[in-house]
C-alpha positions as a Markdown table, in Angstrom:
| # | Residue | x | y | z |
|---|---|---|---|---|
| 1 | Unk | -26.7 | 4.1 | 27.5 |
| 2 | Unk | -26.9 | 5.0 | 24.0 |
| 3 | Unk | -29.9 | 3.3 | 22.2 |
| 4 | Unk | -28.5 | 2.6 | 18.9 |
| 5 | Unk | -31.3 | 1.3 | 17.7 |
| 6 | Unk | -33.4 | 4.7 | 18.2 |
| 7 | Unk | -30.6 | 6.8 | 16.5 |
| 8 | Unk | -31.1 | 4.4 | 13.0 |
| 9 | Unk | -34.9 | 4.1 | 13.6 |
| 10 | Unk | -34.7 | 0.9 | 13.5 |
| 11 | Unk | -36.9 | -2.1 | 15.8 |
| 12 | Unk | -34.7 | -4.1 | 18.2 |
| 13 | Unk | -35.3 | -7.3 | 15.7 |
| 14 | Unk | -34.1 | -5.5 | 12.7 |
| 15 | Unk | -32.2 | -7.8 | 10.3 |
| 16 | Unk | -28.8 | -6.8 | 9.0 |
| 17 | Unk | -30.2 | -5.5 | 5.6 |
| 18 | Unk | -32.5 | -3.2 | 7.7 |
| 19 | Unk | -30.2 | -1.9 | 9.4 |
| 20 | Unk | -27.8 | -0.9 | 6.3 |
| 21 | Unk | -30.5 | 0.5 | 4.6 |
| 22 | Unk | -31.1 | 2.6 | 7.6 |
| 23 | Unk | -28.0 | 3.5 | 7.6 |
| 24 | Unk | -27.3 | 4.8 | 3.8 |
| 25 | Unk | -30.8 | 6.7 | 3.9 |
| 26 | Unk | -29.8 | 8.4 | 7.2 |
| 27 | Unk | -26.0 | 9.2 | 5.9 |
| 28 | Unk | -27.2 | 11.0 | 2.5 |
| 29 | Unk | -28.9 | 13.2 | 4.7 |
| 30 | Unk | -27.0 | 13.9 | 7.8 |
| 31 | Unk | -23.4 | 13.7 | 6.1 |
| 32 | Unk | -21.5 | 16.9 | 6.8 |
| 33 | Unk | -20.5 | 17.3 | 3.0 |
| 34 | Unk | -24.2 | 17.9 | 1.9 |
| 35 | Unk | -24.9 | 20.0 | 5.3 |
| 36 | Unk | -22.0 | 22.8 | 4.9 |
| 37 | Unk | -19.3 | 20.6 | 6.6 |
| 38 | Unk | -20.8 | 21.8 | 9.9 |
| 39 | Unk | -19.6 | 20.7 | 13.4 |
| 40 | Unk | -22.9 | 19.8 | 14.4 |
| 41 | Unk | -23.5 | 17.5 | 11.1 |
| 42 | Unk | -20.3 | 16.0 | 11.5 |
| 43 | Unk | -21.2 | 15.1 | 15.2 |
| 44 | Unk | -24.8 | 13.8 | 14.4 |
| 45 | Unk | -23.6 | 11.6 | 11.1 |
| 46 | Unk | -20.1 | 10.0 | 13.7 |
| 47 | Unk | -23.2 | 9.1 | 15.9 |
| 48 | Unk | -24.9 | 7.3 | 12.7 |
| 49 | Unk | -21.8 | 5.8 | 12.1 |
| 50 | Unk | -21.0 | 4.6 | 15.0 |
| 51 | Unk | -24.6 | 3.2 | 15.8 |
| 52 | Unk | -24.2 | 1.5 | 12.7 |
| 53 | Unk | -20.5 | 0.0 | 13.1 |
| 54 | Unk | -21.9 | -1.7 | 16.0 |
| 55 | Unk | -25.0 | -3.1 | 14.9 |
| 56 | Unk | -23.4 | -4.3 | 11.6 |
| 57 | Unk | -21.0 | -6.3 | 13.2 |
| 58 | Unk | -22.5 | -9.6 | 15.0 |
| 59 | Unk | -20.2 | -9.5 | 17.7 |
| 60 | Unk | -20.2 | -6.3 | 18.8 |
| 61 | Unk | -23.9 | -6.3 | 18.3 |
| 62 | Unk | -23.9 | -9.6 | 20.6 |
| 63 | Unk | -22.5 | -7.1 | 23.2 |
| 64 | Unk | -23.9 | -4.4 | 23.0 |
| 65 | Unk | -27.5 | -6.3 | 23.1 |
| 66 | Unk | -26.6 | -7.9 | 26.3 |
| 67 | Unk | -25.2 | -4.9 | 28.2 |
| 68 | Unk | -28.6 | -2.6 | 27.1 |
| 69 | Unk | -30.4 | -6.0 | 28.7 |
| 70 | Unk | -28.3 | -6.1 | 31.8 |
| 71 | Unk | -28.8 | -2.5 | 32.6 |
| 72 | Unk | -32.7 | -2.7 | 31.6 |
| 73 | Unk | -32.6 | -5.6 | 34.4 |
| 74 | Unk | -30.3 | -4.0 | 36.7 |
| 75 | Unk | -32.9 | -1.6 | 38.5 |
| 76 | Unk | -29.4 | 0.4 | 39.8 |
| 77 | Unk | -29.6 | 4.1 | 40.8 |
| 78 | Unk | -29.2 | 5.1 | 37.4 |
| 79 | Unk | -32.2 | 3.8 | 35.9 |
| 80 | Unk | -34.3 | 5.6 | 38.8 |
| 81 | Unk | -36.6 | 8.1 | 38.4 |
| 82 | Unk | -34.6 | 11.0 | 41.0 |
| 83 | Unk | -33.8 | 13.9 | 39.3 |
| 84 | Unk | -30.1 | 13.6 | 40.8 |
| 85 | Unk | -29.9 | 10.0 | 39.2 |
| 86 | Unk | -31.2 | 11.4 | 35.6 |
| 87 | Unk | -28.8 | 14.4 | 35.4 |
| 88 | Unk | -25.8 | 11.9 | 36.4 |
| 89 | Unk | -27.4 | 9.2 | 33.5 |
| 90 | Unk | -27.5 | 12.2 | 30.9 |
| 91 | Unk | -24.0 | 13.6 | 31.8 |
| 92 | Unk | -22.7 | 10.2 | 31.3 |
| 93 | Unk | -24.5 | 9.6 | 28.2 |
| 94 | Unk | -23.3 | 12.6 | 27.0 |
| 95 | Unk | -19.7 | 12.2 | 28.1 |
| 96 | Unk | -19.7 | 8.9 | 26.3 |
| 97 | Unk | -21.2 | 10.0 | 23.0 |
| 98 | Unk | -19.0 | 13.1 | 23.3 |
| 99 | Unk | -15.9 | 10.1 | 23.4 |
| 100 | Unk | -17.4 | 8.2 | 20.4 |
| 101 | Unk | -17.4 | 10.9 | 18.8 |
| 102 | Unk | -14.2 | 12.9 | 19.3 |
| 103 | Unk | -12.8 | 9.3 | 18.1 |
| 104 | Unk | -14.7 | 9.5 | 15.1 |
| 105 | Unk | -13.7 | 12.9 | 14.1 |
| 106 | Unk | -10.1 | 11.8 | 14.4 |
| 107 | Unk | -10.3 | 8.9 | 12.5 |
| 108 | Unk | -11.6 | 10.6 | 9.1 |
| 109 | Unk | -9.4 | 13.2 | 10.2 |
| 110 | Unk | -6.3 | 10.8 | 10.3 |
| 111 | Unk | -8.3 | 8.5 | 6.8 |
| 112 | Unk | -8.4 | 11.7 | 4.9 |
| 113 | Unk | -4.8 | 12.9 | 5.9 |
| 114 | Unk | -3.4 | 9.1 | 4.8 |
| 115 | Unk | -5.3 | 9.1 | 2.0 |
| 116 | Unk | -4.3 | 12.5 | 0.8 |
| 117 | Unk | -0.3 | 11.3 | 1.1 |
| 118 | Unk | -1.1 | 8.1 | -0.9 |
| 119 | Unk | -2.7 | 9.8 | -3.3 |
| 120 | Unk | 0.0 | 12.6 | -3.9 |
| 121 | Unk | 2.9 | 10.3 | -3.3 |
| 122 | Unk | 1.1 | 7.4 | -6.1 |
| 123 | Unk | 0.2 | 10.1 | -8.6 |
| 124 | Unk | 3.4 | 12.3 | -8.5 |
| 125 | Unk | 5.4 | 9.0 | -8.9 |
| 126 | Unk | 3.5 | 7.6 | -12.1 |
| 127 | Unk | 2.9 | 11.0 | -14.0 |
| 128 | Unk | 6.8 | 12.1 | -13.5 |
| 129 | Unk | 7.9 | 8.6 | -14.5 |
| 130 | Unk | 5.7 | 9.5 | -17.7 |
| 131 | Unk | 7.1 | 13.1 | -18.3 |
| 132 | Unk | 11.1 | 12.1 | -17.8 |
| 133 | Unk | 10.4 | 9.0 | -19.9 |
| 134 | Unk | 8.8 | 11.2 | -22.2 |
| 135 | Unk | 11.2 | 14.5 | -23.0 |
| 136 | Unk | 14.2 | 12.8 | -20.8 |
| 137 | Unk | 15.8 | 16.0 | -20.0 |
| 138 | Unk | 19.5 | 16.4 | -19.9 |
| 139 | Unk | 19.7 | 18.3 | -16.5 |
| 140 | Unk | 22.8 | 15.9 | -15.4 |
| 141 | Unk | 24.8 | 16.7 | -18.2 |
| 142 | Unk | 24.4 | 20.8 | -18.1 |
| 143 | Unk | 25.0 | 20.5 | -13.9 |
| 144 | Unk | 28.8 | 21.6 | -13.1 |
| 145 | Unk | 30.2 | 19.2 | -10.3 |
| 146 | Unk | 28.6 | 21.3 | -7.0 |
| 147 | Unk | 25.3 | 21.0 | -9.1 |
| 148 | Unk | 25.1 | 17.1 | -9.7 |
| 149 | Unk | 26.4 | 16.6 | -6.2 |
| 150 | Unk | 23.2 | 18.7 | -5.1 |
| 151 | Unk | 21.3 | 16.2 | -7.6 |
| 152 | Unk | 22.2 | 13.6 | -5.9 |
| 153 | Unk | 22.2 | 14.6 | -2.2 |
| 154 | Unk | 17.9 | 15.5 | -3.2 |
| 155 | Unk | 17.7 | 11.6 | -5.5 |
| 156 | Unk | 19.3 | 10.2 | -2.1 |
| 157 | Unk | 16.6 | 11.9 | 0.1 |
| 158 | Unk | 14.0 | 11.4 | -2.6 |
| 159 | Unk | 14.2 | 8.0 | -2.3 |
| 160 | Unk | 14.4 | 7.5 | 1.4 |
| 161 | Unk | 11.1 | 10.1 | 1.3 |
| 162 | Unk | 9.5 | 7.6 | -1.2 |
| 163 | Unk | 10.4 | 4.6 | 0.9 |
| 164 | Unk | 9.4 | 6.2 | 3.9 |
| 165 | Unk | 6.0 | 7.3 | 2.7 |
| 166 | Unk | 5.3 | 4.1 | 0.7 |
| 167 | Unk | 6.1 | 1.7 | 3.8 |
| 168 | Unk | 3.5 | 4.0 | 5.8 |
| 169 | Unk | 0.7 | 3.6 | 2.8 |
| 170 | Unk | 1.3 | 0.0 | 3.2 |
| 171 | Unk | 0.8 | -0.3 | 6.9 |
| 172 | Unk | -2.3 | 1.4 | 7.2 |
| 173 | Unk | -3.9 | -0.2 | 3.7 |
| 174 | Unk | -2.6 | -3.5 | 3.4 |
| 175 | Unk | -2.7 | -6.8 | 5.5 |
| 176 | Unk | -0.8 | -9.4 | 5.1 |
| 177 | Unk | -2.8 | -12.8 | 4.2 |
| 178 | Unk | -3.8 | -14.6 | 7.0 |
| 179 | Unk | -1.7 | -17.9 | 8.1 |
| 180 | Unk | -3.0 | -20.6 | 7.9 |
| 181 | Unk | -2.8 | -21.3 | 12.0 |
| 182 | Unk | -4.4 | -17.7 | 12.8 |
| 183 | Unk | -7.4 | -19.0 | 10.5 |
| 184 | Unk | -7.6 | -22.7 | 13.0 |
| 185 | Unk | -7.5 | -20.5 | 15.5 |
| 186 | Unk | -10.3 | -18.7 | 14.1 |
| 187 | Unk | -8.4 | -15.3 | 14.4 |
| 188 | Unk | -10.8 | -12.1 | 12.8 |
| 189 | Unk | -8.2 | -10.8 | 10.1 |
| 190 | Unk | -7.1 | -7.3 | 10.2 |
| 191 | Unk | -10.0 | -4.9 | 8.3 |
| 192 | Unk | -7.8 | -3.4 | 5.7 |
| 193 | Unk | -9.0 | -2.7 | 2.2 |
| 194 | Unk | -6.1 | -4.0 | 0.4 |
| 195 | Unk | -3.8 | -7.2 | 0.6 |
| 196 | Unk | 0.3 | -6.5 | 0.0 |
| 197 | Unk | 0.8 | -8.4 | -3.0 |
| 198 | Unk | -2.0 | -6.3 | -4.7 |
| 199 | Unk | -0.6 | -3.1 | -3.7 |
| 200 | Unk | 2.6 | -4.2 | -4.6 |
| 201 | Unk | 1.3 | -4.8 | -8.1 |
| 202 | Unk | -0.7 | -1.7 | -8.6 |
| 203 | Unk | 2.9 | 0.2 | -7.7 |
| 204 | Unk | 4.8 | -1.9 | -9.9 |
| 205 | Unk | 2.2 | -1.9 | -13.2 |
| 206 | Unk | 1.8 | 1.6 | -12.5 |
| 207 | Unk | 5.2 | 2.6 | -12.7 |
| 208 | Unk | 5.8 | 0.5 | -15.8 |
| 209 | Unk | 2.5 | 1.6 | -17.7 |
| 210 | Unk | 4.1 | 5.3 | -16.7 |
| 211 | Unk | 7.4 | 4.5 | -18.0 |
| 212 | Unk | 5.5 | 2.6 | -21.4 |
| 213 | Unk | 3.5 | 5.5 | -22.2 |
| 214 | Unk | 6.7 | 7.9 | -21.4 |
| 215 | Unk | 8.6 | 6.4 | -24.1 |
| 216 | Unk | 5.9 | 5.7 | -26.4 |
| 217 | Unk | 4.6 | 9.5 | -26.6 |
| 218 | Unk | 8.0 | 10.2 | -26.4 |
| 219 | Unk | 8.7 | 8.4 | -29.9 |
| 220 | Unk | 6.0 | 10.7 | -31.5 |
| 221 | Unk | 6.0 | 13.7 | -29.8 |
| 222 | Unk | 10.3 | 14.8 | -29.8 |
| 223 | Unk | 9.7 | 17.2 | -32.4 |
| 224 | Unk | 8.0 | 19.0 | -30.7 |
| 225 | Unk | 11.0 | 19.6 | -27.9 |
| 226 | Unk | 13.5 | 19.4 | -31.0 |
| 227 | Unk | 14.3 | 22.5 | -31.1 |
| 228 | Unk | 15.3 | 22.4 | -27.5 |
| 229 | Unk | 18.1 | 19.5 | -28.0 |
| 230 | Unk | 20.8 | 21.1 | -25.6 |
| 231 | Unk | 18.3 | 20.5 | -22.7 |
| 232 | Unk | 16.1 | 17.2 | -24.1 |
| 233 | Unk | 16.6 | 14.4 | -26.5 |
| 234 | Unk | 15.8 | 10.7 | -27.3 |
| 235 | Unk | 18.6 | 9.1 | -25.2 |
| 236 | Unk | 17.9 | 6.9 | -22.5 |
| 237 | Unk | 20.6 | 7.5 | -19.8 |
| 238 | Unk | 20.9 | 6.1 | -16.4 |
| 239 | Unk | 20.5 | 9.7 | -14.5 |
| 240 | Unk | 17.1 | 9.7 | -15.9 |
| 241 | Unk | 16.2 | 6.9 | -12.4 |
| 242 | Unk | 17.1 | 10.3 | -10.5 |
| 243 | Unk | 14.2 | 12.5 | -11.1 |
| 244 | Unk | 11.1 | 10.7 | -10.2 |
| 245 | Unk | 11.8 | 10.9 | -6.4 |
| 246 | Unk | 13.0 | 14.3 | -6.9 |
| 247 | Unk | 9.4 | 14.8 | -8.2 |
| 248 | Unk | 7.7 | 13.2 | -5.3 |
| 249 | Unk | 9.8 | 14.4 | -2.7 |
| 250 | Unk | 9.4 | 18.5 | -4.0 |
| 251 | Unk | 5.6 | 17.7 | -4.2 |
| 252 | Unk | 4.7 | 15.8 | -1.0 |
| 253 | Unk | 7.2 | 18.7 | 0.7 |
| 254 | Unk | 4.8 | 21.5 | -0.8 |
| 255 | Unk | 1.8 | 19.7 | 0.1 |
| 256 | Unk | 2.7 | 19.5 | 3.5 |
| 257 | Unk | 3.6 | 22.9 | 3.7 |
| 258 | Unk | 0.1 | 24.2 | 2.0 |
| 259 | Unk | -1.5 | 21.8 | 4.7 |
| 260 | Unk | -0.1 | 23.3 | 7.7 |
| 261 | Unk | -0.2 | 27.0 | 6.1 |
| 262 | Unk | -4.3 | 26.0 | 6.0 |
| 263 | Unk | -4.4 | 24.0 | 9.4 |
């Protein structure tokens, strides 16, 4: 069994505040972004990690303690002194923390991949919402009828994309608040850094502060596009809602594409 304890140099007694400050001084060492991005770092600081996710948490800590003090007590064929009995206690130590931390790996694989799509799809949304409320361009009105049928077929897709993309952002970063009989029932709430109703509002301020700004630089900066009225002007026109998930849709397309081109 993996002694946690040993891996954060820490004593068996150590207090929760130890054991965090363990655990930053060991991860600005050992994390793989200030060791090359190595393998081997990566391995050595999902060990850290996970010594520490268990330790930090009183329940699992609770468990852990008591199965290292069963096996301590247990006196079975793995805690003998045979050489046969050591190899199989080192290949299942090492098969276990070769589990722990394949699963590690994955999940910063999968945070960073989620993160990367909120981040593009969030971003992409707000700054075109600023730049069509800003120079609303007249592409509608110079599109013949097989053009703005095209425009709409991508606006249509665009917004199922946005939708799609969104209602995955919000399942992996928002809970929902806890009822009130989960919390009699002493249920643990789901670990998620965000609540719905405060993602929701980040979208919806975003997009409005976007549009605000759009319209506002707009106001002072149209001379600068004036001499280009046939494809921009000051008019605020209902096929203007179209290009925003145009915008996303193009760029979270491209960005998947670079990422499997790099993969």
């Amino acid at each position: 069994m993996i002694d946690y304890y040993a891996i954060l140099g820490v004593k068996r007694t150590a207090t929760a505040a130890e054991i965090k400050s363990a655990y930053r001084r060991l991860a600005r060492k050992r994390h793989p972004d200030l060791n090359g991005g190595s393998e081997q770092a990566a391995r050595e600081f999902a060990l850290i990690a996970l010594a520490y996710r268990t330790l930090s948490n009183p329940r699992e800590r609770a468990r852990y303690d008591a199965q290292w003090n069963r096996i301590m007590r247990g006196g079975s064929v793995f805690d003998s002194n045979n050489p046969h009995a050591q190899r199989m206690r080192r290949a299942a130590v090492q098969a276990r923390w070769d589990r722990a931390v394949e699963r590690w790996l994955e999940a910063e694989r999968r945070e960073a991949f989620m993160r990367a799509q909120a981040v593009f799809t969030t971003v992409t949304l707000f700054l075109s919402t600023f730049f069509v409320a800003m120079l609303k361009p007249r592409l509608w009105e110079s599109l013949d009828l097989f053009g703005r049928a095209i425009l709409l077929t991508l606006f249509v897709i665009g917004v199922w994309h946005l939708a799609a993309r969104l209602r995955t952002c919000f399942a992996y970063y928002t809970y929902r608040p806890t009822p009130i009989q989960a919390s009699l029932m002493q249920v643990e709430p789901e670990r998620k850094p965000f609540s719905r109703a405060v993602a929701s509002a980040f979208l919806i301020v975003g997009y409005v502060v976007s549009l605000a700004a759009g319209l506002i630089v707009g106001e002072y900066t149209y001379y600068i596009v004036s001499d280009m009225a046939f494809f921009f002007d000051q008019r605020l026109r209902p096929d203007l809602i179209f290009y925003p998930p145009i915008a996303v849709l193009i760029v979270d397309t491209m960005h998947t594409v670079a990422s499997k081109i790099d993969a």
